[in-house]
KOLTITOR-373754 format. One record per atom (N, C-alpha, C, CB): residue number from 1; chain; atom name; x, y, z. Coordinates in pm, 1 decimal. Atoms other than C-alpha are relative to their C-alpha. Glycine has a CB too. Layout:
N
+-----+---+----+----------+----------+----------+
!   k ! c !  a !        x !        y !        z !
+-----+---+----+----------+----------+----------+
! NUM ! A ! CA !        X !        Y !        Z !
...
+-----+---+----+----------+----------+----------+
END
This chain:
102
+-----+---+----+----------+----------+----------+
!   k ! c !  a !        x !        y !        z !
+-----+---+----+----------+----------+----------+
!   1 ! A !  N !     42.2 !     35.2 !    133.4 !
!   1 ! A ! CA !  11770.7 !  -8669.2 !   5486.4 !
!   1 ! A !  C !    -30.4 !   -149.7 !     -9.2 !
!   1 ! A ! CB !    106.9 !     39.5 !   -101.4 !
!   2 ! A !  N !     51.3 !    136.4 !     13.0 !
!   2 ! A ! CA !  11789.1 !  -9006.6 !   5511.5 !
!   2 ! A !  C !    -82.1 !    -68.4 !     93.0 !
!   2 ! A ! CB !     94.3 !    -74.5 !    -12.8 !
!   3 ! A !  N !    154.8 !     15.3 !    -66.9 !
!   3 ! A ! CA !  11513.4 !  -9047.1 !   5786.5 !
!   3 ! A !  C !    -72.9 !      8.8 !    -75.3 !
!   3 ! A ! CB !    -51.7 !     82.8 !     93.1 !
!   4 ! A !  N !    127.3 !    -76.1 !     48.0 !
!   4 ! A ! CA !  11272.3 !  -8847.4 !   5581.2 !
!   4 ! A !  C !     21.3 !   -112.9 !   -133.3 !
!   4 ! A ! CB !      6.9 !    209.2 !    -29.4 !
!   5 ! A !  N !    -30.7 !     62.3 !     94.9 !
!   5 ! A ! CA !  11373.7 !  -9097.8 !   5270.7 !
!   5 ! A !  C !    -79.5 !   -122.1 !     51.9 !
!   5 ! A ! CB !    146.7 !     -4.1 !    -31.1 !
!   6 ! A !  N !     38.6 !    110.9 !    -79.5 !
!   6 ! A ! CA !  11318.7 !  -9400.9 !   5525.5 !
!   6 ! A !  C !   -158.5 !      6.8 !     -1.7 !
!   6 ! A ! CB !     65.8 !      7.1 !    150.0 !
!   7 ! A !  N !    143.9 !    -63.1 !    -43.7 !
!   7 ! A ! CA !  10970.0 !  -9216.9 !   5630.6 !
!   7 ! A !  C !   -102.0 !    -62.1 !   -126.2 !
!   7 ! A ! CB !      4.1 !    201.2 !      3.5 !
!   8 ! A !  N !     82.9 !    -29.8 !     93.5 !
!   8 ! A ! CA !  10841.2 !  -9205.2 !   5288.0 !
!   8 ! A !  C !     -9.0 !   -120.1 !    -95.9 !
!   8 ! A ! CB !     39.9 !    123.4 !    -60.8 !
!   9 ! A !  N !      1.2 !    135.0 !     66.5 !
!   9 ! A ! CA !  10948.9 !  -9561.6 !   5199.7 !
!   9 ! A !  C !   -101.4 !    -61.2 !     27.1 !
!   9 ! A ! CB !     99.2 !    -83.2 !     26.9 !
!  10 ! A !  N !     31.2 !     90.6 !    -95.0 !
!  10 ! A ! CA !  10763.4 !  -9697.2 !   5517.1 !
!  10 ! A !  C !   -206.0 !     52.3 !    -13.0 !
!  10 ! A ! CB !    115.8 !     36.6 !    179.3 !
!  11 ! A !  N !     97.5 !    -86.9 !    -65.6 !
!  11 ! A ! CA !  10460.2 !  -9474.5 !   5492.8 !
!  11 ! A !  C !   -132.3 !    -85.4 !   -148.9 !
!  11 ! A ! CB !     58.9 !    230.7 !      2.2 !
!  12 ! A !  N !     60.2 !     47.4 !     90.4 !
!  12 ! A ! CA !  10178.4 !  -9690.2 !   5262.6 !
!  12 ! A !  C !   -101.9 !    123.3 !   -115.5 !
!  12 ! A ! CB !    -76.1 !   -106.8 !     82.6 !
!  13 ! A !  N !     39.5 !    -91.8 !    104.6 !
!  13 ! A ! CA !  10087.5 !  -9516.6 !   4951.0 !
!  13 ! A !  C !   -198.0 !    -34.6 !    -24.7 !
!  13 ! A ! CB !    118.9 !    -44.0 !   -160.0 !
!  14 ! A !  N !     95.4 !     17.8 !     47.0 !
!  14 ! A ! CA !   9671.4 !  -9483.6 !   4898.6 !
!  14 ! A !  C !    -39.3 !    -96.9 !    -98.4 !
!  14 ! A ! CB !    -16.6 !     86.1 !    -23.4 !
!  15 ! A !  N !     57.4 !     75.0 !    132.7 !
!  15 ! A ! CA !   9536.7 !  -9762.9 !   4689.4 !
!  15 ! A !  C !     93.6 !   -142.2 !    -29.4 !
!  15 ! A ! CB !     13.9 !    116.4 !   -148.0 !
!  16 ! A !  N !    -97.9 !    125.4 !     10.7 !
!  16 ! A ! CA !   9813.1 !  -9965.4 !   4693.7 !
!  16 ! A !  C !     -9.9 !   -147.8 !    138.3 !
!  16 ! A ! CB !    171.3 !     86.9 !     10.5 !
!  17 ! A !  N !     61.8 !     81.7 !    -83.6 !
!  17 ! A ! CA !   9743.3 ! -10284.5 !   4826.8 !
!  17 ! A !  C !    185.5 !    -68.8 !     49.8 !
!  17 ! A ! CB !   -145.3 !   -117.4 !    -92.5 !
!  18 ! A !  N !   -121.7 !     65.1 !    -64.9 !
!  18 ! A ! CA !  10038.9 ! -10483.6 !   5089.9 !
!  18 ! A !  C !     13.2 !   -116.7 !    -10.9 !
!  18 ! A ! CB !     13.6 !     13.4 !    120.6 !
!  19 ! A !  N !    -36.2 !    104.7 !     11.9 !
!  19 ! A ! CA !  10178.3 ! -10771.9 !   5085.6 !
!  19 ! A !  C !   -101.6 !   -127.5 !     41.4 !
!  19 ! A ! CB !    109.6 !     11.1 !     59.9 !
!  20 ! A !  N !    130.7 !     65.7 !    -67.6 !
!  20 ! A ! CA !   9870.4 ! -10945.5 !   5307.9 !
!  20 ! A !  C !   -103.7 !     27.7 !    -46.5 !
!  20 ! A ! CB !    -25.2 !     23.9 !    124.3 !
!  21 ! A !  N !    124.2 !      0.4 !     70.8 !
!  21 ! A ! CA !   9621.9 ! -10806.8 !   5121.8 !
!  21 ! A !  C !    -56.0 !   -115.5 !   -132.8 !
!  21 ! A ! CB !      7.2 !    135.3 !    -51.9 !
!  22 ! A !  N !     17.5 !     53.6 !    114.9 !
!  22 ! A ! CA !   9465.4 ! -11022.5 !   4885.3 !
!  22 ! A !  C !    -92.3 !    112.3 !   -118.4 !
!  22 ! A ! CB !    -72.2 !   -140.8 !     39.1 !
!  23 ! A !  N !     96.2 !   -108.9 !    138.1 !
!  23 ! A ! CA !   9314.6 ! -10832.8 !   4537.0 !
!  23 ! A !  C !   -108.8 !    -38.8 !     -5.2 !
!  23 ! A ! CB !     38.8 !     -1.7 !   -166.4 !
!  24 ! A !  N !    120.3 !     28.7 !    -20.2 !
!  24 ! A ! CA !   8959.2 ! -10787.2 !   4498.9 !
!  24 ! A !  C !    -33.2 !    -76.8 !    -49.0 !
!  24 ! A ! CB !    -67.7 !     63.4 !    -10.3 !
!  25 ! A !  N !     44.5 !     70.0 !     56.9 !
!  25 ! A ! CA !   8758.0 ! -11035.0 !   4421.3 !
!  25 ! A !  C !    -68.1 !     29.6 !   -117.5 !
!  25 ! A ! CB !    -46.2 !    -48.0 !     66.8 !
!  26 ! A !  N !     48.0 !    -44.8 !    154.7 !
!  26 ! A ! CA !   8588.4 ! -11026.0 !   4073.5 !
!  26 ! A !  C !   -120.1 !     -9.0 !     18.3 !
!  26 ! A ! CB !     41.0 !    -83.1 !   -131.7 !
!  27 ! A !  N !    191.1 !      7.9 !    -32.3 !
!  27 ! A ! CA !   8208.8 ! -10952.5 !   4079.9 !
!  27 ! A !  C !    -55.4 !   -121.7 !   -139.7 !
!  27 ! A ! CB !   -108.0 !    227.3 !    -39.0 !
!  28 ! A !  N !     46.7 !    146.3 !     39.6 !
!  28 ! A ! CA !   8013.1 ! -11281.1 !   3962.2 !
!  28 ! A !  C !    -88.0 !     78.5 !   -178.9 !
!  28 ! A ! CB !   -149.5 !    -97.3 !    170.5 !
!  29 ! A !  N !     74.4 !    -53.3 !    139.3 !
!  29 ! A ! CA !   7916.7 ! -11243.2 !   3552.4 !
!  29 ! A !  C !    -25.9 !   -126.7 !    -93.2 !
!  29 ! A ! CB !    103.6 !    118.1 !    -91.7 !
!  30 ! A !  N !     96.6 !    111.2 !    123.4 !
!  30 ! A ! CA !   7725.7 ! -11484.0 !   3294.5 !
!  30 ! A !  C !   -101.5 !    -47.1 !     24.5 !
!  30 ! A ! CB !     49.6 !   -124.4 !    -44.0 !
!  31 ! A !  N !    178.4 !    100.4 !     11.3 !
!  31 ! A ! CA !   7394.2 ! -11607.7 !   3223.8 !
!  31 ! A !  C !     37.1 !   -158.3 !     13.4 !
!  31 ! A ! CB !   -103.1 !     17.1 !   -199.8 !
!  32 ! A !  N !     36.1 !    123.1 !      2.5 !
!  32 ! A ! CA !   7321.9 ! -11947.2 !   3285.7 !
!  32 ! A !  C !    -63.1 !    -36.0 !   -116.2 !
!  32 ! A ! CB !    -69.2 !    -26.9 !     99.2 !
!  33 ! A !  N !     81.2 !     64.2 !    130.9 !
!  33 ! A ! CA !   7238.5 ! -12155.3 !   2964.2 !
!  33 ! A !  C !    -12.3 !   -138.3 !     59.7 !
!  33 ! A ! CB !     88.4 !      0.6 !   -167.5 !
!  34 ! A !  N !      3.1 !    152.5 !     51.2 !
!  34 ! A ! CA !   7088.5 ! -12460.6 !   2884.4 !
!  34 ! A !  C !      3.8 !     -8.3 !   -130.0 !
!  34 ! A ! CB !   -116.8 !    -78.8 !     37.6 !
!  35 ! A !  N !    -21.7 !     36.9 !    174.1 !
!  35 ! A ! CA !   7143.7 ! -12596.8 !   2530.1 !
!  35 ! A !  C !   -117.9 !   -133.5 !     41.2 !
!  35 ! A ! CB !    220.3 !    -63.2 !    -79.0 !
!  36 ! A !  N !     44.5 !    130.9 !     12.8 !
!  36 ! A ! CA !   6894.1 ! -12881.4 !   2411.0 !
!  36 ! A !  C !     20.7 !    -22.0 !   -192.2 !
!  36 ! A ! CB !   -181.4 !    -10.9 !     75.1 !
!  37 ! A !  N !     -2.4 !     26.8 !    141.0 !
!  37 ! A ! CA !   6936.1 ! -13061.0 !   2034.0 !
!  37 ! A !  C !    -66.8 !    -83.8 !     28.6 !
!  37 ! A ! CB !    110.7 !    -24.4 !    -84.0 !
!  38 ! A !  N !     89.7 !     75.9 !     39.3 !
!  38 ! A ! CA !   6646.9 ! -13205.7 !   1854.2 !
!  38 ! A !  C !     -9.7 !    -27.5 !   -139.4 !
!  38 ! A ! CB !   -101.0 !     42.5 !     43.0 !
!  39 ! A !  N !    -75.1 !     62.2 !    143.8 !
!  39 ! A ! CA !   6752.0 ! -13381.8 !   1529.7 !
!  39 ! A !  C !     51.7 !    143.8 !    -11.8 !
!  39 ! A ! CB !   -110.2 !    -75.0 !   -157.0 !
!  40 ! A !  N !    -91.2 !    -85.9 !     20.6 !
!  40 ! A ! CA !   6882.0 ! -13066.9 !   1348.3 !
!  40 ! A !  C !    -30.5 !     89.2 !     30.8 !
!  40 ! A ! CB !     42.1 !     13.4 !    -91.0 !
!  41 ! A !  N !     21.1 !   -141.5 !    -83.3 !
!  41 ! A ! CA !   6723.5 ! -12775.5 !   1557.3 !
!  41 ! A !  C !     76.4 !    -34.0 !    136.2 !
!  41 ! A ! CB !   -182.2 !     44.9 !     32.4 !
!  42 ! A !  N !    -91.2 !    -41.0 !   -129.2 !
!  42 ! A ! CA !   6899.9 ! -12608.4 !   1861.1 !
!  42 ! A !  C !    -63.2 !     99.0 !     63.1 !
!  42 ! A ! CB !    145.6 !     50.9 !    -28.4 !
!  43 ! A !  N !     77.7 !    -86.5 !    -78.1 !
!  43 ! A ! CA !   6741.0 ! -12434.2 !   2156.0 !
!  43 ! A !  C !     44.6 !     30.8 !    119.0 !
!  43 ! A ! CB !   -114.3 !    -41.8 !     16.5 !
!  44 ! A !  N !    -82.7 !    -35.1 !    -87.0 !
!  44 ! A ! CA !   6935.3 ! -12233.8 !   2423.5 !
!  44 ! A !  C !    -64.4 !     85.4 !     72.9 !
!  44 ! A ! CB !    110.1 !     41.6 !    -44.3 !
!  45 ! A !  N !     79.2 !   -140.2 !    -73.3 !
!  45 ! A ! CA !   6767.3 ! -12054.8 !   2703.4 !
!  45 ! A !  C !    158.9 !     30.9 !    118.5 !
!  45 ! A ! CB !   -214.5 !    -59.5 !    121.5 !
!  46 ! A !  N !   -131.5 !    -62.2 !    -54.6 !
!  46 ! A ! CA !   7031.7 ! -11858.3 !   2912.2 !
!  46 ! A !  C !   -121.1 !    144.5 !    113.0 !
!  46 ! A ! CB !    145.1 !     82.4 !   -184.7 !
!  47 ! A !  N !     94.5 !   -118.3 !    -73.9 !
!  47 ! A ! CA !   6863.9 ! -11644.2 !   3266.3 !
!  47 ! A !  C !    137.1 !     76.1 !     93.6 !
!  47 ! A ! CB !   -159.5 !    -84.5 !    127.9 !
!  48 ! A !  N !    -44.1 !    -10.4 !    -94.3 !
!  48 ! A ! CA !   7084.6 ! -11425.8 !   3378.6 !
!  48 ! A !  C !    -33.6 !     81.0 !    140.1 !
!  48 ! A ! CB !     79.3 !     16.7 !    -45.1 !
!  49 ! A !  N !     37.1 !    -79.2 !   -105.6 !
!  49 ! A ! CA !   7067.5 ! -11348.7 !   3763.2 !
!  49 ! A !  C !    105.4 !     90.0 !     54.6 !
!  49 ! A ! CB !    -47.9 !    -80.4 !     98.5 !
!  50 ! A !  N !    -59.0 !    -63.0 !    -52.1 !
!  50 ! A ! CA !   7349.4 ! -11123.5 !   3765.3 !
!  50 ! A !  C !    -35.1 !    202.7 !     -7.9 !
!  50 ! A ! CB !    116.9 !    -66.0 !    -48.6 !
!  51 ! A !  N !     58.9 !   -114.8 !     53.5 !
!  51 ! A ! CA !   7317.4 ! -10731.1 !   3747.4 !
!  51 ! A !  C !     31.6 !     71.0 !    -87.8 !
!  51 ! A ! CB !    -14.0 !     66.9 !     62.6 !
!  52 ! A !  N !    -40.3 !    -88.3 !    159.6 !
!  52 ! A ! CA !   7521.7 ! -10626.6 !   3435.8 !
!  52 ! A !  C !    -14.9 !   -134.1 !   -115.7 !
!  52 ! A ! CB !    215.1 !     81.7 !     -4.3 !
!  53 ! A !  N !     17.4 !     46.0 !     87.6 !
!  53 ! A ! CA !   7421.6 ! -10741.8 !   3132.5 !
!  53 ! A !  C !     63.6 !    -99.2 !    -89.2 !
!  53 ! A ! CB !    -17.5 !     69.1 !    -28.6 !
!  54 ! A !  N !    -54.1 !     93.6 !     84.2 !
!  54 ! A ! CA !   7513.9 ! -11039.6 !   2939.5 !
!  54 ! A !  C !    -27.1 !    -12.9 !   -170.3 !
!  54 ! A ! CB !    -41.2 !   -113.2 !     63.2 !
!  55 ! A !  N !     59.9 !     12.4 !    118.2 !
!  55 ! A ! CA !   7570.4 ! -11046.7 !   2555.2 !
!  55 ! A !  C !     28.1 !   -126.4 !    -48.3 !
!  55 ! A ! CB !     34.4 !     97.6 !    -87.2 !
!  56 ! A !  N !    -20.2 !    118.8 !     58.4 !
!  56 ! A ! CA !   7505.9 ! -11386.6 !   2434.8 !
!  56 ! A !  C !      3.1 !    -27.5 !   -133.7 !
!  56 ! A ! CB !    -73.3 !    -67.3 !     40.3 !
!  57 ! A !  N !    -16.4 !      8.4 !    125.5 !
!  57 ! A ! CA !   7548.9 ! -11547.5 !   2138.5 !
!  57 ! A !  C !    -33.2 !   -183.5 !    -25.9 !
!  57 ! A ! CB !    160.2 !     67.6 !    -38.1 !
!  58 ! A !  N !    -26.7 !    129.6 !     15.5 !
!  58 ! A ! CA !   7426.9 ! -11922.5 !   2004.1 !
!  58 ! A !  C !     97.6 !    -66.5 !   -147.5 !
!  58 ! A ! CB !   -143.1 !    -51.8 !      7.4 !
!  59 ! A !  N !    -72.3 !     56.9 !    142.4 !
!  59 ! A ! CA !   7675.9 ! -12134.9 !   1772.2 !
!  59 ! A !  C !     12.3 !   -182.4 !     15.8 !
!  59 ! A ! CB !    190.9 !     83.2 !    -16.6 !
!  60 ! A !  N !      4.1 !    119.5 !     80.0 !
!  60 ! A ! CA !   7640.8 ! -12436.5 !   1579.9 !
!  60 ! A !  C !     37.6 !    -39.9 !    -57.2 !
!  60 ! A ! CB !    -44.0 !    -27.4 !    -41.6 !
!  61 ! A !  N !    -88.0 !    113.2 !    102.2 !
!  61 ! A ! CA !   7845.5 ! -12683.8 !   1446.6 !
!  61 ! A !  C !    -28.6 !    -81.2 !    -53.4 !
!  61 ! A ! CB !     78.7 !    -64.9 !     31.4 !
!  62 ! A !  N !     49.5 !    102.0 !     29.0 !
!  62 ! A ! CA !   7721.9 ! -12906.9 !   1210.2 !
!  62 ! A !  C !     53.2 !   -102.7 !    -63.9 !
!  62 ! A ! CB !    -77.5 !     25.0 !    -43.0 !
!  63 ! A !  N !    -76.8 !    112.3 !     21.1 !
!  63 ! A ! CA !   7817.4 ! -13271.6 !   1143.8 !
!  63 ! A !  C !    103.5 !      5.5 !   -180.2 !
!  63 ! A ! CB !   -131.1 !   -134.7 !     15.2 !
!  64 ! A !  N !    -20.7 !     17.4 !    127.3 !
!  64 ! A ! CA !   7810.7 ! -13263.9 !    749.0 !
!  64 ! A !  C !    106.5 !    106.4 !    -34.4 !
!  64 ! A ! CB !   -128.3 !      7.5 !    -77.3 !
!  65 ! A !  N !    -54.7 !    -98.1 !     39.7 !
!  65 ! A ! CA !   8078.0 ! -13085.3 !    569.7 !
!  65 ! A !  C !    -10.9 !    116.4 !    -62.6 !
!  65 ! A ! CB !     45.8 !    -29.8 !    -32.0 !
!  66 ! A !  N !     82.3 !   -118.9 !     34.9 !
!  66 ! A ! CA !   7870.9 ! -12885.3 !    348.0 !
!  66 ! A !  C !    -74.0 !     49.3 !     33.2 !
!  66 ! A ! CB !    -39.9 !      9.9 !    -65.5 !
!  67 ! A !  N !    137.9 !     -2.9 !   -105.3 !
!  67 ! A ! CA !   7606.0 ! -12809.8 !    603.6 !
!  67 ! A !  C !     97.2 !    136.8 !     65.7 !
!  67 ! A ! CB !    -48.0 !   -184.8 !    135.8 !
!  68 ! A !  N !    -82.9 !   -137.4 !    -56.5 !
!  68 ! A ! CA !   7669.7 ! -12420.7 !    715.7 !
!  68 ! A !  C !    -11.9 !     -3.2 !    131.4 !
!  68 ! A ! CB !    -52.8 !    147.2 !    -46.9 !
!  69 ! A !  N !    -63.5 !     45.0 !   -131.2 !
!  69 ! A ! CA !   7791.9 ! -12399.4 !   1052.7 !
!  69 ! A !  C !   -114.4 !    147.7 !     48.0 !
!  69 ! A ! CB !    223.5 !     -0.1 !     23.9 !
!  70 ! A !  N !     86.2 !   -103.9 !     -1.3 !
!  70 ! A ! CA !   7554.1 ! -12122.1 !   1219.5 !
!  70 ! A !  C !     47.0 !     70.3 !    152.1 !
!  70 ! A ! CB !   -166.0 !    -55.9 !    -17.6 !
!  71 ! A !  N !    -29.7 !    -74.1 !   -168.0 !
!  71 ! A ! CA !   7661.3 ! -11834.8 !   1512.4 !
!  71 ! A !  C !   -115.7 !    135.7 !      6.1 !
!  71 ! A ! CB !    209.7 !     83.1 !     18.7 !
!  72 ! A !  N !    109.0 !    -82.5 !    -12.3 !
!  72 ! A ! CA !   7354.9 ! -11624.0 !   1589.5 !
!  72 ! A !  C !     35.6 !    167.3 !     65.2 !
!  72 ! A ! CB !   -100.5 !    -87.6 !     95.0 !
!  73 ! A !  N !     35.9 !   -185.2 !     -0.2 !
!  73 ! A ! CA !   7316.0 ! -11219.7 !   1614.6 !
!  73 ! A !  C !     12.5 !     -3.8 !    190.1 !
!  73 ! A ! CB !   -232.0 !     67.4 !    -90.0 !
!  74 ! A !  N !      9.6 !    -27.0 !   -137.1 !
!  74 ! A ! CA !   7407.4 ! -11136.3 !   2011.7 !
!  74 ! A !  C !   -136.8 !     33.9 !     39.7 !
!  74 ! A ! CB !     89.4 !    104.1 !     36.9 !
!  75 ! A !  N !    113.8 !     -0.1 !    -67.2 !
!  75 ! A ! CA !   7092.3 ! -11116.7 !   2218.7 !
!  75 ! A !  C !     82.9 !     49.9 !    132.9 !
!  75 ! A ! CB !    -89.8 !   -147.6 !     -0.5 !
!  76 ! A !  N !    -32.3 !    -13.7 !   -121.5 !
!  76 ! A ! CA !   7133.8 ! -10946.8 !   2548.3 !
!  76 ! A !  C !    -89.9 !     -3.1 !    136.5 !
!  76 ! A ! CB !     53.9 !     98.6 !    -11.4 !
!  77 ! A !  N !     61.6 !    101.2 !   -138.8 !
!  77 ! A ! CA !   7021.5 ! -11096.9 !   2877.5 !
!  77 ! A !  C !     32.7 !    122.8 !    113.1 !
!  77 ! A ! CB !    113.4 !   -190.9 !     42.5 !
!  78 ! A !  N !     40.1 !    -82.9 !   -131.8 !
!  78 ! A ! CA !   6945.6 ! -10804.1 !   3138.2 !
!  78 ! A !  C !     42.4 !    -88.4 !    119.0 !
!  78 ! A ! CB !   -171.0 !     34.5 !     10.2 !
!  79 ! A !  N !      5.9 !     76.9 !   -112.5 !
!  79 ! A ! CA !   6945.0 ! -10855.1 !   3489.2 !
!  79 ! A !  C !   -154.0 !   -100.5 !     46.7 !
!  79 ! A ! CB !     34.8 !    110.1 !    104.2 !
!  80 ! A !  N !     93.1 !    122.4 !     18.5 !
!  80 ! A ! CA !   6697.9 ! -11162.2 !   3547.5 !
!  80 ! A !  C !    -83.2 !      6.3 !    -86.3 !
!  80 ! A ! CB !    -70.1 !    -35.1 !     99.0 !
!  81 ! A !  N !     41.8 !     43.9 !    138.6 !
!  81 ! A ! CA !   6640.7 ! -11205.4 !   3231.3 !
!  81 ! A !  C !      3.4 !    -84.2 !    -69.2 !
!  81 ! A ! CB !     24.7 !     40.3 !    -62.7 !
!  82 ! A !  N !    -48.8 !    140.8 !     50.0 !
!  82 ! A ! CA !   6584.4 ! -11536.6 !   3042.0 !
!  82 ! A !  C !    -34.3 !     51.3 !   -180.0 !
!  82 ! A ! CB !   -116.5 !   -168.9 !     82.4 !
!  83 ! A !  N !     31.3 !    -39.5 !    138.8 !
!  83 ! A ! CA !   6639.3 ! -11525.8 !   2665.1 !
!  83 ! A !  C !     -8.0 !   -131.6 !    -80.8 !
!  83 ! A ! CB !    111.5 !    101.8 !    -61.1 !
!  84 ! A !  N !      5.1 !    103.0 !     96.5 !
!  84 ! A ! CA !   6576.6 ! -11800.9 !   2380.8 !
!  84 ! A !  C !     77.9 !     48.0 !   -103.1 !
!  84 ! A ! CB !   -133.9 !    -37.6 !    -44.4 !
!  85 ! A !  N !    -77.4 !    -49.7 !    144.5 !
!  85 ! A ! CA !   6842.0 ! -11842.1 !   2131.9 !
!  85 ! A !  C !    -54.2 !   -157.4 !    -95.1 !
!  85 ! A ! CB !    233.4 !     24.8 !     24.6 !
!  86 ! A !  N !     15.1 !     84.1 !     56.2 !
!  86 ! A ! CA !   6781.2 ! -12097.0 !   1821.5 !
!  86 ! A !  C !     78.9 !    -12.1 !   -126.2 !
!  86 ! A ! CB !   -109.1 !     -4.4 !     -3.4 !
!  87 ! A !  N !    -65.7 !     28.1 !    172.5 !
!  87 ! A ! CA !   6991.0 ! -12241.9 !   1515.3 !
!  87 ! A !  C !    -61.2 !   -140.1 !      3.2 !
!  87 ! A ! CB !    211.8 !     -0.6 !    -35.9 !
!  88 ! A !  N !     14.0 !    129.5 !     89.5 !
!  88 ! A ! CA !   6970.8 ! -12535.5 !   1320.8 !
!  88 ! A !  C !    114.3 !    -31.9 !   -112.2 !
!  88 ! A ! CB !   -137.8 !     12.5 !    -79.2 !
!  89 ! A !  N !    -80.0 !     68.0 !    131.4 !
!  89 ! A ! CA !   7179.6 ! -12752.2 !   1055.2 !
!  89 ! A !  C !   -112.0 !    -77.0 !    -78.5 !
!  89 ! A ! CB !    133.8 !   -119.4 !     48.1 !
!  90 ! A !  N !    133.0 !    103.7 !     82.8 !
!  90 ! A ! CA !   6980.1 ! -12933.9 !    752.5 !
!  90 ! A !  C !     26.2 !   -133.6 !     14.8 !
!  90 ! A ! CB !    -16.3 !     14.6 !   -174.4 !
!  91 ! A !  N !     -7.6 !     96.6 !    -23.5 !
!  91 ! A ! CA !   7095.1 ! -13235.5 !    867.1 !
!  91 ! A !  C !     59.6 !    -16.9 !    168.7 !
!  91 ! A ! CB !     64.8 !    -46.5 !   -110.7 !
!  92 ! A !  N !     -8.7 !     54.0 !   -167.4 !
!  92 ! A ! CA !   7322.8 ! -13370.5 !   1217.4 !
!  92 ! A !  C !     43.0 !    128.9 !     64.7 !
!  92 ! A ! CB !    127.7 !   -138.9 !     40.0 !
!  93 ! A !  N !    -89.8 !    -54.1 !    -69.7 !
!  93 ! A ! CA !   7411.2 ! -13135.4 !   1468.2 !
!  93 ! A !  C !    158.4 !    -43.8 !     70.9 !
!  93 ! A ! CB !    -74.7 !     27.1 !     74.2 !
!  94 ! A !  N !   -119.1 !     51.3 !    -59.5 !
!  94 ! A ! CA !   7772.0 ! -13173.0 !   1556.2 !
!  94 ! A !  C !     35.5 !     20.4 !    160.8 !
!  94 ! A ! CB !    103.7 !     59.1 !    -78.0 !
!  95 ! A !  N !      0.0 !    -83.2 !    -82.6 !
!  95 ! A ! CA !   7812.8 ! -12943.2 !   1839.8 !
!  95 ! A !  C !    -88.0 !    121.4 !     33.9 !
!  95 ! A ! CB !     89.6 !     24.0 !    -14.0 !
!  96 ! A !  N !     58.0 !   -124.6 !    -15.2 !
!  96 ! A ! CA !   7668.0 ! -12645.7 !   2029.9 !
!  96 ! A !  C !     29.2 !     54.1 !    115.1 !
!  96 ! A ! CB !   -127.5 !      0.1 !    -14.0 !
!  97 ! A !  N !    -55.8 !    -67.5 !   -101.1 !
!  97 ! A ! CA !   7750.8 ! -12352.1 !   2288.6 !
!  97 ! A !  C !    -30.6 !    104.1 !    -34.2 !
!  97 ! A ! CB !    123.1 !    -11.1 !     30.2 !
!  98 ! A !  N !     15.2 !   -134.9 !     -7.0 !
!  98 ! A ! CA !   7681.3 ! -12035.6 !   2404.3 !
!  98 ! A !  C !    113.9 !     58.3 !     30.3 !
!  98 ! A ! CB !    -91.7 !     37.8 !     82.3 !
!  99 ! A !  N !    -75.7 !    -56.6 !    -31.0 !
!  99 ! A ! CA !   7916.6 ! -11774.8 !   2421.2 !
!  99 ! A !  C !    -62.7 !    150.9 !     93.9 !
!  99 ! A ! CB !     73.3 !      3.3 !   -120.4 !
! 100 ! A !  N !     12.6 !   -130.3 !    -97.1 !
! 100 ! A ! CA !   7957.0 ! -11458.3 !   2691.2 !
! 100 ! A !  C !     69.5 !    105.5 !    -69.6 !
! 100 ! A ! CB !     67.8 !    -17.1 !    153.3 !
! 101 ! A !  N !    -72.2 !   -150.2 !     41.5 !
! 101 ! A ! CA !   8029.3 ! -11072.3 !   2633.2 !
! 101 ! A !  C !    -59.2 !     88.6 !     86.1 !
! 101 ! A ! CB !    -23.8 !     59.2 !   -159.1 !
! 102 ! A !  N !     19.4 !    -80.5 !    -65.7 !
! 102 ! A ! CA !   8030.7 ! -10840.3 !   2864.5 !
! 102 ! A !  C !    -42.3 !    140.1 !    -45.0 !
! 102 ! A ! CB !     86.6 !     -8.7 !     57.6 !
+-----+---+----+----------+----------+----------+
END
């Protein structure tokens, strides 16, 4: 009994990875953006060359306090696919960035 116990300790279970194994690596995901600001317009192209789809998104922060802050409708970026995203503020841009979604 306690062989067959030993046996079934020693014996590597399917799928299960050992102590030397390292875990898989993660397959490569996001579009590439560029952002450019020009007084208070914003223009983001994003290509991605991977093969599952990227859902982007552009957002805008703008300087002024009453000046609405703007995050744009997801656009999705195929495989080599380049997309144009655009906001604006009525006055400074503060910030800007694209976001990822798988």
């Amino acid at each position: 009994m306690l062989a067959a116990l030993a046996l079934l300790v020693a014996v590597p279970q399917p799928g299960a990875a050992s102590l030397g194994e390292a875990a898989p690596k993660p397959r490569p995901f996001g579009a590439a953006c560029r952002t450019g600001v020009v007084g208070s317009a914003v223009v983001a192209y994003c290509h991605n060359p991977y093969p599952e789809t990227d859902r982007v998104r552009l957002h805008v922060e703008c300087d002024r306090w009453w000046d609405i802050d703007v995050d744009s409708a997801p656009v999705e970026a195929g495989p080599a696919q380049t997309v144009r995203l655009t906001g604006r503020c009525w006055e400074e841009v503060r910030s800007a960035w694209v976001s990822h979604q798988k």
